[in-house]
C-alpha positions in Angstrom: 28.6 -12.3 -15.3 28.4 -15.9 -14.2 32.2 -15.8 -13.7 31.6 -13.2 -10.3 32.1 -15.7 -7.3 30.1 -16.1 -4.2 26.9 -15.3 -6.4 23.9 -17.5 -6.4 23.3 -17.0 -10.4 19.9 -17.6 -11.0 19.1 -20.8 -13.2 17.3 -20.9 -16.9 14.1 -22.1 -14.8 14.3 -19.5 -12.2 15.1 -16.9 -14.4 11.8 -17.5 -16.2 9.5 -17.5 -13.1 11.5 -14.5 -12.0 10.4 -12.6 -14.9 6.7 -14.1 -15.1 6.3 -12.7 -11.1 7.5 -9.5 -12.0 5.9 -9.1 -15.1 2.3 -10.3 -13.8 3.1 -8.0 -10.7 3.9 -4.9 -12.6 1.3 -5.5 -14.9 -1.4 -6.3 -12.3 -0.8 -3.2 -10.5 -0.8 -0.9 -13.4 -3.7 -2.0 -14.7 -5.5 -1.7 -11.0 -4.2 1.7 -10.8 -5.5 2.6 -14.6 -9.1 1.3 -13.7 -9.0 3.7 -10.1 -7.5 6.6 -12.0 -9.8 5.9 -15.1 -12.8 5.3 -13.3 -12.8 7.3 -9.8 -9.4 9.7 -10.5 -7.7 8.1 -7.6 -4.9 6.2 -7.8 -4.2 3.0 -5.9 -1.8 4.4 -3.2 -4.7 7.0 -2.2 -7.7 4.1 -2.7 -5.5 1.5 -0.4 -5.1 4.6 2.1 -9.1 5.3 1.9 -9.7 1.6 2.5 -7.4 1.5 5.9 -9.1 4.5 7.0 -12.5 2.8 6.0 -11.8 -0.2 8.4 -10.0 1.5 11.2 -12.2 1.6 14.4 -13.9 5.4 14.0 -11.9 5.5 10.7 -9.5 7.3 12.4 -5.4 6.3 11.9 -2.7 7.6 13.9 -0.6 8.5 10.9 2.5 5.9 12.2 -0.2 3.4 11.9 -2.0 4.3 8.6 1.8 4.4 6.6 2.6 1.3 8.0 -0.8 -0.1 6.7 -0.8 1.3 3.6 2.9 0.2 2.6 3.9 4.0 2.3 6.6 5.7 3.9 5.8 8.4 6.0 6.8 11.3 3.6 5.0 9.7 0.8 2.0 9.1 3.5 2.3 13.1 4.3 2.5 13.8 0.7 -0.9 11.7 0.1 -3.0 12.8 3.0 -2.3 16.1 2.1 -4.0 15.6 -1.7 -6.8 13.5 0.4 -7.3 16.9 2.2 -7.7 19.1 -0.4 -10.4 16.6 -1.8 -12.4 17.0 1.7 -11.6 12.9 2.0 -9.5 13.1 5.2 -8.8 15.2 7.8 -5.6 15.6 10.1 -5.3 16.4 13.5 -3.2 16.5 16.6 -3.6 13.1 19.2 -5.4 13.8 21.9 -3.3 11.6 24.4 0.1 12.8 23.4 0.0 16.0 21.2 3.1 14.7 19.5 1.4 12.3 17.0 -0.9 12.9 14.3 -4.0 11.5 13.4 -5.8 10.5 10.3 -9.8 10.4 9.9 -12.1 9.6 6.9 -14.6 12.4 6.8 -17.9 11.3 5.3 -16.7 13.0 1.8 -14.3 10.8 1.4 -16.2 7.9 2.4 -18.7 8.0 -0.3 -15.1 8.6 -3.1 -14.1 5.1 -2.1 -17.9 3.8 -1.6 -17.8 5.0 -5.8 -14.8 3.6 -6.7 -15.1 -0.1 -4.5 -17.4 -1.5 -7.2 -14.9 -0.9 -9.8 -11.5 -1.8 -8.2 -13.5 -5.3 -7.0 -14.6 -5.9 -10.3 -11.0 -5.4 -11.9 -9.5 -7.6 -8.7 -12.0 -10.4 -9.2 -11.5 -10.7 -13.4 -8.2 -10.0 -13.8 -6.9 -12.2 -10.6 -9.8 -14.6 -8.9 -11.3 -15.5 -12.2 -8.0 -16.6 -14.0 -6.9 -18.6 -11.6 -7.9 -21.9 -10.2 -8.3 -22.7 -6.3 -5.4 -24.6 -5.5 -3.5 -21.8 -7.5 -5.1 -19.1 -5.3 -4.1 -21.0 -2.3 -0.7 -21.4 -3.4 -0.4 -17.4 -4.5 -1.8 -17.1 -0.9 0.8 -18.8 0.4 3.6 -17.5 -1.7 2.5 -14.1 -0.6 2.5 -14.7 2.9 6.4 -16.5 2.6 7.8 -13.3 0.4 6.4 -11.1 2.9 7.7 -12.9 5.8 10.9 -13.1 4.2 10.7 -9.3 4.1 9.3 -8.1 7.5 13.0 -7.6 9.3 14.1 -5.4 5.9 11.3 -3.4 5.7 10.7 -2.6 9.3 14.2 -1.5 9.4 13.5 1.0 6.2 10.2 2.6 8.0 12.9 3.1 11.3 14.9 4.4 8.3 12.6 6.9 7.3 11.3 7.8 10.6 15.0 9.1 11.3 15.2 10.7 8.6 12.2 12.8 9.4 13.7 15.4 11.8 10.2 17.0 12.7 10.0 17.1 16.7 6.0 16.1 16.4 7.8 12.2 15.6 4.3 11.7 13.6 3.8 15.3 11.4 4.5 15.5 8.1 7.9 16.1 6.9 
């Protein structure tokens, strides 16, 4: 492979901390979403959702807003909300400004889920993250987060205008 040309080949030393961030990452987030699933049957895509809606004013999203909060496209988002209904958790209903968008609320239900699943999702963050590592290594992972992200933002706000294309409901904010 190293003969292609015009290909930054990754180096011995990169190559190791590639696979050391991915497999901490992959790792990490499994085991996050075992403890949620194990302990509260929810995984971490519908506790991260329940934690936006938590912290919004009224804990009320328009749906635009609560995808691109949780990291979800909006079909996965419509998908997720739509479990989170069943449960009593959320609820959906038309904007009141508009009528074209959609919004998200936490209902009380779904409230106390997350209240009963916060003090085990902390606990897992805080041994298996904040405890291992030191504070110049947190403030570094801080940092590193906040570059990769960055480095990111154009890429993935042109795949949520991707998706929002490719959602050919006339309510721009409904479920697809």
């Amino acid at each position: 492979m190293s003969d292609v040309p015009d290909v930054r080949w990754l180096t011995e030393s990169e190559q190791e901390i590639w696979r050391a961030y991915m497999t901490a990452s992959v790792e990490f987030a499994a085991h996050v979403d075992r403890q949620l699933r194990r302990d509260s049957g929810l995984p971490m895509a519908y506790y991260e959702i329940l934690v936006r809606l938590s912290e919004a004013p009224d804990r009320c999203l328009r749906m635009s807003e609560l995808a691109e909060a949780s990291l979800s496209s909006r079909s996965r988002l419509s998908h997720a909300v739509s479990a989170l209904e069943k449960n009593g958790w959320v609820e959906r209903r038309p904007a009141d400004a508009d009528r074209r968008g959609w919004i998200c609320r936490l209902t009380e239900a779904g409230f106390a889920a997350l209240a009963a699943a916060a003090p085990g999702h902390v606990t897992t963050v805080r041994e298996k993250l904040f405890d291992v590592l030191t504070p110049a290594q947190l403030d570094s992972l801080r940092e590193i987060g906040h570059a990769i992200s960055a480095g990111l933002r154009a890429e993935c706000a042109e795949a949520r205008a991707e998706d929002e294309d490719a959602c050919p409901d006339p309510a721009a904010e409904a479920p697809c």
